[in-house]
VOGU-3710 file (C-alpha; in Angstrom, 3 decimals, decimal comma):
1> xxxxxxxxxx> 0,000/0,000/0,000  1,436/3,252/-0,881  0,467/5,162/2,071  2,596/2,618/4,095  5,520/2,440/1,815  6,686/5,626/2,889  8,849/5,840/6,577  8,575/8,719/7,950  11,177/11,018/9,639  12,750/9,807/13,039
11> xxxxxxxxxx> 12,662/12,096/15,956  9,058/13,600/15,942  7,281/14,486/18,477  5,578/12,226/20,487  1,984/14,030/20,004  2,695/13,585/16,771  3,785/10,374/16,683  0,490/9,125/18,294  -1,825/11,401/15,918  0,090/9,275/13,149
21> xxxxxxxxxx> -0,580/6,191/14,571  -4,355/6,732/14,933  -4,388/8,239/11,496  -2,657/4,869/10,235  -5,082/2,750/12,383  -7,837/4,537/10,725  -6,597/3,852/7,495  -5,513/0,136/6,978  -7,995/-1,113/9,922  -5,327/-2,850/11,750
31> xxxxxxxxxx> -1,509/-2,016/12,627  1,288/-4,375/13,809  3,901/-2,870/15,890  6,852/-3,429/13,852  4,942/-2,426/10,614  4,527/1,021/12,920  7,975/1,448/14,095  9,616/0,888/10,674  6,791/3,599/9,166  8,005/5,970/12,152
41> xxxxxxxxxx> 11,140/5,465/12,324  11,138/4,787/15,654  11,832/1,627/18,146  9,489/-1,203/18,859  8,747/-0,480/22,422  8,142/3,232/21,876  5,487/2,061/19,697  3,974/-0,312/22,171  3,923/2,429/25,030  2,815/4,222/22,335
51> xxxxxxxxxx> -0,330/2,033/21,575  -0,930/1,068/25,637  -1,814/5,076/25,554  -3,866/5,675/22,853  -5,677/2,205/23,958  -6,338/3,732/27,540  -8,055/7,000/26,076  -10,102/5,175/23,654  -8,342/6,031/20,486  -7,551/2,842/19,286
61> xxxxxxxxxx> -8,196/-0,860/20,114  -4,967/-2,826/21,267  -4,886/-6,488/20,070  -1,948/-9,324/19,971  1,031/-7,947/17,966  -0,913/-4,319/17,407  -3,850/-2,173/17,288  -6,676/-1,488/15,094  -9,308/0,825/14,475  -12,347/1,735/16,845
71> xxxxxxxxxx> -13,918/3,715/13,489  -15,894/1,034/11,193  -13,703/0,900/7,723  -16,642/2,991/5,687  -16,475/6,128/8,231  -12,520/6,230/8,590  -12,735/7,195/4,573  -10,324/9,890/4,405  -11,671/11,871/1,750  -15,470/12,428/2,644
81> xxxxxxxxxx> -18,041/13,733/0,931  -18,236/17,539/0,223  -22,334/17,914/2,295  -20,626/15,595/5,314  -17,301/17,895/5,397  -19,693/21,065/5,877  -21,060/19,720/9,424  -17,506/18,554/10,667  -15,506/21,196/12,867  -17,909/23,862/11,442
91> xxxxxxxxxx> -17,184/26,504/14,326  -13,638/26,363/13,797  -13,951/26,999/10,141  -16,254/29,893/10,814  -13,446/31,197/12,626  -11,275/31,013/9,793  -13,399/32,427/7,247  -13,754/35,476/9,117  -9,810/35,741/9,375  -9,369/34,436/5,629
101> xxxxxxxxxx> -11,836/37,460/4,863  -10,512/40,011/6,811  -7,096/39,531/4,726  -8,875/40,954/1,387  -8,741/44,206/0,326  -11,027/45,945/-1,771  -9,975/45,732/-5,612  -7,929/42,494/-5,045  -7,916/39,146/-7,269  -8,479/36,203/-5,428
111> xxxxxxxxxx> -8,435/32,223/-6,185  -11,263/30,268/-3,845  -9,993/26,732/-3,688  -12,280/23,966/-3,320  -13,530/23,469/0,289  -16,185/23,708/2,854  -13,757/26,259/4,892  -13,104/28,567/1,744  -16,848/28,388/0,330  -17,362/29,536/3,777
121> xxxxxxxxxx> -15,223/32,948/3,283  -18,260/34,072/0,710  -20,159/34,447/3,471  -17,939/37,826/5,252  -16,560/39,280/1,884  -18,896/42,089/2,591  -19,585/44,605/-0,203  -16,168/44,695/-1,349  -15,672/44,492/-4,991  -13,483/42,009/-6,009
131> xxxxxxxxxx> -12,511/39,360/-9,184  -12,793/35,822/-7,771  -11,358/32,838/-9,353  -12,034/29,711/-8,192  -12,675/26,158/-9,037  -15,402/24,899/-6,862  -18,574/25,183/-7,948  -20,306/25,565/-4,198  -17,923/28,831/-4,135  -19,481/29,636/-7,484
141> xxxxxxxxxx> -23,147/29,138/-6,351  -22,667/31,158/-2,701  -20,969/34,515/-5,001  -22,772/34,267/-8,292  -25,830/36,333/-7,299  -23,113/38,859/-6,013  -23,021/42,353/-7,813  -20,106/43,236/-6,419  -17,877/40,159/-7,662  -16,687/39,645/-11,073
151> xxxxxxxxxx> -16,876/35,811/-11,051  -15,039/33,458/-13,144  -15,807/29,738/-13,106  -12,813/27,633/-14,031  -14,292/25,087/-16,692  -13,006/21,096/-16,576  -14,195/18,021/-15,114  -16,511/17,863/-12,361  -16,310/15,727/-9,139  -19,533/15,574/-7,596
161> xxxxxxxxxx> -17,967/13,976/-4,297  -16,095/17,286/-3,604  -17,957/19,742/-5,614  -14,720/20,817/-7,546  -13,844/21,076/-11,043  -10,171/20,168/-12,365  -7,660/18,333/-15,061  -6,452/19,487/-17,954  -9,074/21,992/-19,190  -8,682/23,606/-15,368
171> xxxxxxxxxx> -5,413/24,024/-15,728  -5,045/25,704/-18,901  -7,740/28,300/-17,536  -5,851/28,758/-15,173  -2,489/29,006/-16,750  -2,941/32,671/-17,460  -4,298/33,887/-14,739  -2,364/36,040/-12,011  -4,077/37,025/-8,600  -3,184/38,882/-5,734
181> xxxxxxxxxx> -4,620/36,384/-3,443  -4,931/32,743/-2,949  -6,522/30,659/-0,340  -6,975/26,932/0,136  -7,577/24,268/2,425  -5,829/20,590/2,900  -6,390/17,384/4,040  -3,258/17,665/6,205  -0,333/19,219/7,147  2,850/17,481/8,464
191> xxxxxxxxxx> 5,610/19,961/8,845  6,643/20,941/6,447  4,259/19,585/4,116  1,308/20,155/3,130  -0,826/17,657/1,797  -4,187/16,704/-0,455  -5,504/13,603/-1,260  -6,188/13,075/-5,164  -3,143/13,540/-7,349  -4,703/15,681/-10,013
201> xxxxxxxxxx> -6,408/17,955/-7,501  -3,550/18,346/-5,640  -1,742/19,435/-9,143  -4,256/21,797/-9,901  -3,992/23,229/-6,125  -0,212/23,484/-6,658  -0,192/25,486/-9,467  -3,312/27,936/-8,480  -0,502/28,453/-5,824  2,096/29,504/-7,842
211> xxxxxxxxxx> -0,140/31,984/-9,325  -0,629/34,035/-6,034  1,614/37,013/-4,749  0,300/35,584/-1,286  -0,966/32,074/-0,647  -2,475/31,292/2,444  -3,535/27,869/3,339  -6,718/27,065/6,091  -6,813/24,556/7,979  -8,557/23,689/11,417
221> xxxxxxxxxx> -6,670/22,567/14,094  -7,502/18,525/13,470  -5,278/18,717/10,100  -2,342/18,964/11,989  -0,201/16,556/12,132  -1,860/14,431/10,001  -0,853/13,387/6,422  -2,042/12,151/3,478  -0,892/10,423/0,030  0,658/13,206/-1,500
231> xxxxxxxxxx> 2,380/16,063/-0,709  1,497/19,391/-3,227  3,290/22,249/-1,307  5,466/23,326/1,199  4,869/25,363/3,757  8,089/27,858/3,171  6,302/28,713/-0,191  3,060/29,746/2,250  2,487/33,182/3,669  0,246/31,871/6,028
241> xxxxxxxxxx> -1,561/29,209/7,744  -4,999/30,597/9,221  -6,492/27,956/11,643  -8,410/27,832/14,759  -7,459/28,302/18,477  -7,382/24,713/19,211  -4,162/24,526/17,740  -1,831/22,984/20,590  1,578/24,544/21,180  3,334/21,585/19,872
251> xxxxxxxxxx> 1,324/21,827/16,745  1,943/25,481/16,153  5,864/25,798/17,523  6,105/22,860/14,172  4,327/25,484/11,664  5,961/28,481/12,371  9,447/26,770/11,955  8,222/27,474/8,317  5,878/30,549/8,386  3,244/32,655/10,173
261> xxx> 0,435/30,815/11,759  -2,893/33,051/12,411  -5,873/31,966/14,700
//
């Protein structure tokens, strides 16, 4: 499996550590200790002690040799559905709309990534007039009745799952397009990486970032330290990462090794 093939860097911390172990659990259904240790780096018994924790606060299930999930296989899917992403963590995103929001100007160009958290930033723009660019078609639905936005819909294929459109025709939209602005959110972000699930999305999401003069990514605070299957961007190249106030120190003092953190 490629999400296993990779081993990840020795010497994180141990809050991180233990996020990646659930996150693992959650994903293959069941995790052997040495099949842990050799994805973390890390020894056998710090992966046990490891495991006798997360076991005590209900996080996992410890069995003979490992752990496995508590989440049934069908709801530890880590790409869900674009209506079941809207009621998850929905305060926190709030939160970081209204920051996201605050951060355009009047006159600016902005990209609106795909995302419950940046469809979400449509709702504080305000009367500002503005150019939005974006590639989700929820985005495109919230602004289009909007006098004060000149809209543009990035054509391509359409993934109903998400609500997003991308490939090829996407990206040659979007090939000549500069903006002032852009703003996205991730499935997770392991310092320094950031990271998205689908391979041609997280292409697309790559180079809408490259067309920014500032790129800011948001994410709530349960993306940290957590990964995914591929990693589009680093978070040197970001201006910004807007999140929530449930970021933990740990989680934060990691980030801003790289660049500004805002909640």
């Amino acid at each position: 499996m490629l999400f296993l093939s990779w081993r990840r860097e020795a010497g994180m911390l141990k809050v991180q550590r233990q996020e990646e172990l659930v996150r693992l659990c959650n994903t293959t259904g069941l995790l052997t200790v040495n099949e842990a240790a050799e994805i973390l780096g890390t020894s056998p018994m710090t992966i046990r002690r490891d495991m006798e924790e997360l076991a005590k606060d209900g996080r996992i299930e410890r069995v003979r040799g490992g752990a496995r999930s508590i989440v049934p296989m069908a709801q530890a899917e880590r790409e869900y559905p674009h209506e079941k992403k809207r009621s998850q963590h929905s305060s926190e995103k709030q939160h970081i709309a209204q920051i996201a929001a605050g951060l355009i100007n009047e006159g600016d160009a902005v990209f609106l990534g795909a995302g419950t958290t940046c469809e979400l930033i449509t709702q504080y723009l305000g009367e500002k007039s503005l150019s939005v660019v974006t590639n989700s078609l929820s985005a495109f639905e919230l602004l289009k009745s909007n006098p004060n936005i000149e809209l543009y819909l990035l054509g391509g294929l359409y993934r109903p799952k998400t609500s997003v459109l991308y490939g090829h025709l996407t990206e040659e939209a979007l090939s000549s397009l500069s903006v002032d602005k852009v703003f996205f959110g991730v499935n997770g972000i392991c310092a320094p990486d950031v990271m998205g699930h689908n391979v041609d999305i997280s292409n697309l999401q790559r180079m809408a970032l490259d067309k920014g003069r500032k790129r800011y990514i948001l994410a709530d605070s349960s993306k940290f330290f957590r990964r995914d299957l591929f990693t589009f961007y680093s978070l040197e190249q970001i201006d910004a990462v807007i999140t929530d106030p449930g970021i933990t120190p740990e989680q934060r003092a990691a980030c801003e090794e790289y660049t500004q953190v805002m909640c």
